[in-house]
C-alpha positions as CSV (number, residue, x, y, z in Angstrom):
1,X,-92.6,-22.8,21.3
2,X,-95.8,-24.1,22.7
3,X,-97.6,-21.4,24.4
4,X,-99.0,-23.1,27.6
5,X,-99.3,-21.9,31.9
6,X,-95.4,-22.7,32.3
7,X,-94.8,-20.6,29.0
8,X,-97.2,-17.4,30.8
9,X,-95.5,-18.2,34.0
10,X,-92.1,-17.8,32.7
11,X,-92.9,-14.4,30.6
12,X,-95.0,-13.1,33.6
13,X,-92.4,-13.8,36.2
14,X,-89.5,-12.3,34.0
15,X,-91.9,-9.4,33.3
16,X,-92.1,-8.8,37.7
17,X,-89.1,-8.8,37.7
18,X,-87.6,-6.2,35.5
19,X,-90.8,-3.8,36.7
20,X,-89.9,-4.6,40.3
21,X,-87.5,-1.5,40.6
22,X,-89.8,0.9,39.1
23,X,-93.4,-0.3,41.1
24,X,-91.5,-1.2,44.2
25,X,-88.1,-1.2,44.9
26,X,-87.3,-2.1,47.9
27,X,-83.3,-1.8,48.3
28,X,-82.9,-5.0,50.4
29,X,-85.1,-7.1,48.0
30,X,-83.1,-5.8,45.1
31,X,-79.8,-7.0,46.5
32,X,-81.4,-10.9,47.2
33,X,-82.6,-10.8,43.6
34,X,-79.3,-9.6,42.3
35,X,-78.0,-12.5,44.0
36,X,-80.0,-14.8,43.2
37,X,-79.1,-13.6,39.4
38,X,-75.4,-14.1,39.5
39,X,-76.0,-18.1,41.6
40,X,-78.6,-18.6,38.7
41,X,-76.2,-18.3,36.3
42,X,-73.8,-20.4,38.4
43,X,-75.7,-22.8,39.1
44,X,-77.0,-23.5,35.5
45,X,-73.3,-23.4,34.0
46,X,-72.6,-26.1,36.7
47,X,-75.7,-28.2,35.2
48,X,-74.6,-27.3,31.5
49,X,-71.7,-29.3,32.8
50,X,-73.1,-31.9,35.0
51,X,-76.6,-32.4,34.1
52,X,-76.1,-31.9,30.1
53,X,-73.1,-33.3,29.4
54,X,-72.7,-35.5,32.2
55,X,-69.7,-34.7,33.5
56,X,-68.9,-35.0,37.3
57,X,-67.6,-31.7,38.5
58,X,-67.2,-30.2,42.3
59,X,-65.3,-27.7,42.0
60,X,-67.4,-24.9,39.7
61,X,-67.4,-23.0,42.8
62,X,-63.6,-22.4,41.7
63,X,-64.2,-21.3,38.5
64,X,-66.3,-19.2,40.4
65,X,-63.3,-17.3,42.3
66,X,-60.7,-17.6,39.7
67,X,-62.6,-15.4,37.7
68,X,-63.4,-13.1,40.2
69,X,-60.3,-12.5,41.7
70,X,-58.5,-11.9,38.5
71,X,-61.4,-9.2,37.7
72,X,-60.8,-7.7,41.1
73,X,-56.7,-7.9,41.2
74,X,-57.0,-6.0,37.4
75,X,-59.5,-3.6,38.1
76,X,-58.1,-2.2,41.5
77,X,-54.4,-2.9,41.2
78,X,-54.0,-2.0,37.3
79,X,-57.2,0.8,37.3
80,X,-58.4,-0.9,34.5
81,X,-62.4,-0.8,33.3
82,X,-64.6,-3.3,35.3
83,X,-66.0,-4.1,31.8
84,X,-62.9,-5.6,30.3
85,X,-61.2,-7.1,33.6
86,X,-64.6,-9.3,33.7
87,X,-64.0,-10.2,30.7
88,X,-60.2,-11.3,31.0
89,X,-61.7,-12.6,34.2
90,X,-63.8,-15.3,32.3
91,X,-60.4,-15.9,30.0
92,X,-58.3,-16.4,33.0
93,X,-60.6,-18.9,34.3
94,X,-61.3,-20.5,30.9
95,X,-57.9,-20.8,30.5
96,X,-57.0,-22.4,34.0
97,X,-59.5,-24.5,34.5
98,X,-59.2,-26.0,30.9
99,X,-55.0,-26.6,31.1
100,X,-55.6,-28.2,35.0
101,X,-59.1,-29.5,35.2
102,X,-60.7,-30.1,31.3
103,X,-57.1,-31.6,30.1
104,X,-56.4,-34.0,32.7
105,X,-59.8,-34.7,32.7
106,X,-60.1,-36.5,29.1
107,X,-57.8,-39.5,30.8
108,X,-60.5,-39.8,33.6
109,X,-64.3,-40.4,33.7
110,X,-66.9,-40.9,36.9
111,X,-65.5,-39.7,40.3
112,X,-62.2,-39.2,39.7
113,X,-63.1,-36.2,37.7
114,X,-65.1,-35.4,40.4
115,X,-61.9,-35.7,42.8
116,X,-59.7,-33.8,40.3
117,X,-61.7,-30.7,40.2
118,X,-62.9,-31.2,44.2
119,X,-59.1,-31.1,44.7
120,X,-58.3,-28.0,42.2
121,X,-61.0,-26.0,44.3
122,X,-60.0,-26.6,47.3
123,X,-56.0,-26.3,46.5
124,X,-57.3,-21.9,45.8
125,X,-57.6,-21.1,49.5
126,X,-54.0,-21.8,50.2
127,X,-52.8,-20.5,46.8
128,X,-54.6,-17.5,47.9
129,X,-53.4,-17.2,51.5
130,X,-49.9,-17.3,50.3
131,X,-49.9,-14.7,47.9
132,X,-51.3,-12.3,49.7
133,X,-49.1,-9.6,48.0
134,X,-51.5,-9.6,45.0
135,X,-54.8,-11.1,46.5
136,X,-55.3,-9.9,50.0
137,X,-54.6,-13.3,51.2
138,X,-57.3,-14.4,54.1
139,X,-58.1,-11.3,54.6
140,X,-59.2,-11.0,50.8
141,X,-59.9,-8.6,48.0
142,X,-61.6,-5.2,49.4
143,X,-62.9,-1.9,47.3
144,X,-62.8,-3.6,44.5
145,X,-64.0,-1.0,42.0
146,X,-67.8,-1.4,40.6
147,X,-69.2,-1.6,37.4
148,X,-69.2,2.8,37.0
149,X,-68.5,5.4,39.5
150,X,-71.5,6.6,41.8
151,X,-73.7,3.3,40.3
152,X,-77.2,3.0,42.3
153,X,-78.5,-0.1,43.5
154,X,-81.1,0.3,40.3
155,X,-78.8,0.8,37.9
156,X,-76.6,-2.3,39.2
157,X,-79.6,-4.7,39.3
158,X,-80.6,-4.1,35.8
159,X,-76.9,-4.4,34.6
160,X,-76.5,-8.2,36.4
161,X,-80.5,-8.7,35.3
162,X,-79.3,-8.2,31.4
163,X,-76.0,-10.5,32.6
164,X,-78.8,-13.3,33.7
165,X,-80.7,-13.0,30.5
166,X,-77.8,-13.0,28.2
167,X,-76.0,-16.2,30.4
168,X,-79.1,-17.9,30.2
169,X,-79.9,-17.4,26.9
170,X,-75.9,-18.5,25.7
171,X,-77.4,-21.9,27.5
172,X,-80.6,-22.3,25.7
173,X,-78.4,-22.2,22.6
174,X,-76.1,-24.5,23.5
175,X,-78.5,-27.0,24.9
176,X,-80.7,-26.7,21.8
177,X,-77.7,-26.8,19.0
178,X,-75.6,-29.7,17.5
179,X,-73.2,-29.4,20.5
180,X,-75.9,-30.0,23.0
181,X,-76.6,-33.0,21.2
182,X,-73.3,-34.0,21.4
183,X,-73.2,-33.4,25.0
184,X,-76.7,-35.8,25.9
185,X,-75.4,-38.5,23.3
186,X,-72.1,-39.1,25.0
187,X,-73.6,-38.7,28.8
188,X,-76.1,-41.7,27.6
189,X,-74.7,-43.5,25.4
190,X,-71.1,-42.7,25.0
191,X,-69.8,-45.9,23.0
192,X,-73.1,-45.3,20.2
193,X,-72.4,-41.4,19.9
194,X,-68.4,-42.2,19.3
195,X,-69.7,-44.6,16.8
196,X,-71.7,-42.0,15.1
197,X,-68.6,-39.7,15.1
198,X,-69.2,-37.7,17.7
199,X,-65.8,-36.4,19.3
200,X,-65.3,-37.1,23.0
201,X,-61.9,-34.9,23.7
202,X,-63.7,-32.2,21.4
203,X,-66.8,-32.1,23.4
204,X,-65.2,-32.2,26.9
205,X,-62.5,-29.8,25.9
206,X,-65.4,-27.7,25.1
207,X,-67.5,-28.1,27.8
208,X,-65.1,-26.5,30.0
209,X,-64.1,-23.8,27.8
210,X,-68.2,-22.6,27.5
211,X,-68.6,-23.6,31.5
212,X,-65.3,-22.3,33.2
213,X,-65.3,-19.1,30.8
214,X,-69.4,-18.1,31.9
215,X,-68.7,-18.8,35.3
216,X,-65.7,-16.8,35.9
217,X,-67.6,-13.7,34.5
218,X,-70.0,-14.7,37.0
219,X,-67.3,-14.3,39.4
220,X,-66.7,-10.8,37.6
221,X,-70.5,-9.6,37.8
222,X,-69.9,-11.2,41.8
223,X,-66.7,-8.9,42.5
224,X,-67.8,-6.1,41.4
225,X,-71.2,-5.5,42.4
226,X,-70.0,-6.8,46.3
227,X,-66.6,-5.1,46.0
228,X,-64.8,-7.9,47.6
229,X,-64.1,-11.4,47.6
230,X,-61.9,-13.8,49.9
231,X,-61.4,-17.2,50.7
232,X,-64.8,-17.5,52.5
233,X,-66.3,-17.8,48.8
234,X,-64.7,-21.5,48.7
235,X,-66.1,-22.3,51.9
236,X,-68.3,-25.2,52.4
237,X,-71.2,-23.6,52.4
238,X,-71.3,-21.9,49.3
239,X,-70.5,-25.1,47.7
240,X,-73.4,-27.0,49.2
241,X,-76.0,-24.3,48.8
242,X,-75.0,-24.6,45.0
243,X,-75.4,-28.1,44.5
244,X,-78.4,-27.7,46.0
245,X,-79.8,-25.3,43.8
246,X,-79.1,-27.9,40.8
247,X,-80.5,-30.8,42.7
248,X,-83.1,-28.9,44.0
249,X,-84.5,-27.4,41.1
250,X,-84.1,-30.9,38.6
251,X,-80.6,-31.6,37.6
252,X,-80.4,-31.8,33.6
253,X,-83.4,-29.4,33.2
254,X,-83.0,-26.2,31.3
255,X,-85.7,-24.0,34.4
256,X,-84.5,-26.7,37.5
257,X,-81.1,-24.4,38.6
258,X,-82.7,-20.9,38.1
259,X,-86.0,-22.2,40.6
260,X,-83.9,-23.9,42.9
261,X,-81.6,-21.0,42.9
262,X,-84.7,-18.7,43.9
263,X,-85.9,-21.2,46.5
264,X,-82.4,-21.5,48.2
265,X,-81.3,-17.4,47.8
266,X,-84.6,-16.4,49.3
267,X,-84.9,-19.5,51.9
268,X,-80.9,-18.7,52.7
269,X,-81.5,-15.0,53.2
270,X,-85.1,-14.6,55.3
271,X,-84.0,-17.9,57.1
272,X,-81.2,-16.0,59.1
273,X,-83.5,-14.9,61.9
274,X,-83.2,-19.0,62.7
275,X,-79.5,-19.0,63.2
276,X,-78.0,-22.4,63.2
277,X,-81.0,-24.2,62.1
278,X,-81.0,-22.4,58.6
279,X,-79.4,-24.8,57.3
280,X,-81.2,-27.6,58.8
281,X,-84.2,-26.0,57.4
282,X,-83.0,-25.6,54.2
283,X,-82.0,-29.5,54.1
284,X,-85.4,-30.6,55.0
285,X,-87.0,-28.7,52.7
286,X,-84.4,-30.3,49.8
287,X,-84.8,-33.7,51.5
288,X,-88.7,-33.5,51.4
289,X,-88.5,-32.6,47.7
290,X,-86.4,-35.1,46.6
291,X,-88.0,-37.7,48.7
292,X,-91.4,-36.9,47.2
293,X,-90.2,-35.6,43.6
294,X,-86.6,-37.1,42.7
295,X,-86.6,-34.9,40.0
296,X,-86.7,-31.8,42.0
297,X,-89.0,-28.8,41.5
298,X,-89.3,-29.3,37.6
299,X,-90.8,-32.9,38.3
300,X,-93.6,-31.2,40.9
301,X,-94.3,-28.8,38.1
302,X,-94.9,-31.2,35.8
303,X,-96.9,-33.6,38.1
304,X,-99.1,-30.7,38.0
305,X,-99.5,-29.9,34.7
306,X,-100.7,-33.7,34.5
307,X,-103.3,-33.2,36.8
308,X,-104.5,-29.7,35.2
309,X,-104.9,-31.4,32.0
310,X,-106.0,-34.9,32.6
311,X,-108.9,-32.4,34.8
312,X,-109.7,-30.1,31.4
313,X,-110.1,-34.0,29.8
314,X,-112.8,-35.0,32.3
315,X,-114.7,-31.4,31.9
């Protein structure tokens, strides 16, 4: 790796981070940043998806609250380890999503994968509502369990900091190895990578098995730090604010979902005071950007770094 400015930033930022609890500290700041760490993760999967392998997909969000739920209904109803359910968590929602979503979706391409998984998240509200017996139905999950008893907020926002790391790390690998390849071959040229014998039912069976399986133990890590979850996760806003963060940050790019995750966590959370024109805020700010910088925040970065070094050229 070339050590460069976005290189230093990178290390130095991730550095400020994992001192923050020990120089600073601040309990409120803590809980935006551990928040910001679990819709990072999210919000990248969802790009390992759509951006990488260019697959249409609206309804991550669901894989999302599969994943949590089943973490919360096994760790309060059964008393089992917060550890384990969140990892049967990510199995349950591996295994859903892949039988409903990444099977069906091998006969479709374009939209109407879009539509299919658009329809399988918003199908979970009323699949929720009417069982509440085992999910708390509108009402929702409550005391779900956390990760250990008597946990501080310190201790919980280094365990979902090491769950950021290692999520975002799984991704670097994948993007980097012969499967990411895969995935970028067939989302640009699908008919020359088939002809090079690249497997398009292997890849997008796989795809969704790595996606829906990471982002329901984000759903875990989401469960059991909050210690509850309802319906209200598949809201409308959730769903926006995380397309957001991909298109925000630069859709495809490795850094794009984790900075437009910070700017849209942090905008979302000390833009309350504004009431109803949060949002409106919010959308200017992502309309400016990708009126200026299609790209998103990734394509402003490296408009900069352009201008830095044509300027050390001319000294």
């Amino acid at each position: 790796m070339v050590l460069n400015w976005k290189v230093i930033a990178v290390a130095l930022g991730l550095a400020g981070i994992a001192a923050y609890p020990l120089v600073h500290g601040n309990m409120y700041i803590m809980h935006i940043l551990i928040l910001f760490f679990i819709w990072s993760a999210v919000a990248s999967n969802w790009n390992l998806l759509m951006g990488v392998a260019g697959i249409s997909s609206l309804g991550n969000i669901g894989f999302l609250a599969v994943g949590g739920y089943a973490s919360g209904i096994l760790a309060k109803s059964l008393g089992w380890s917060p550890w384990g359910c969140m990892i049967l968590g990510g199995v349950a929602a591996m295994v859903i999503v892949t039988l409903l979503v990444g099977l069906p979706a091998l006969r479709l391409s374009g939209i109407y994968i879009a539509l299919l998984s658009l329809i399988f998240a918003d199908s979970l509200p009323t699949v929720l509502t009417q069982t509440r017996t085992i999910t708390g139905g509108a009402m929702g999950l409550h005391d779900i369990p956390p990760f250990f008893a008597d946990i501080t907020r310190v201790q919980a926002y280094y365990i979902v900091f090491g769950f950021f790391l290692l999520i975002h790390g799984a991704i670097w690998w994948i993007i980097r190895s012969s499967t990411g390849l895969a995935f970028v071959a067939l989302r640009d040229s699908k008919a020359f990578a088939t002809a090079l014998g690249v497997s398009e039912y292997k890849e997008k069976i796989k795809v969704f098995v790595m996606v829906s399986f990471m982002t329901g133990l984000c759903g875990g890590f989401y469960v059991h730090y909050l210690g509850d979850i309802s319906p209200a996760t598949l809201a409308i806003e959730p769903f926006l604010l995380a397309i957001a963060m991909m298109e925000l940050g630069g859709i495809g790019t490795f850094m794009g979902p984790v900075l437009g995750s910070a700017v849209i966590v942090f905008g979302n959370e000390f833009l309350r005071l504004a009431g109803t024109l949060r949002l409106a805020i919010l959308g200017g700010l992502i309309c400016a950007t990708i009126l200026f910088f299609p790209g998103g925040i990734i394509q402003l970065i490296d408009w900069i770094d352009r201008k830095l070094t044509s300027r050390k050229k001319q000294a």
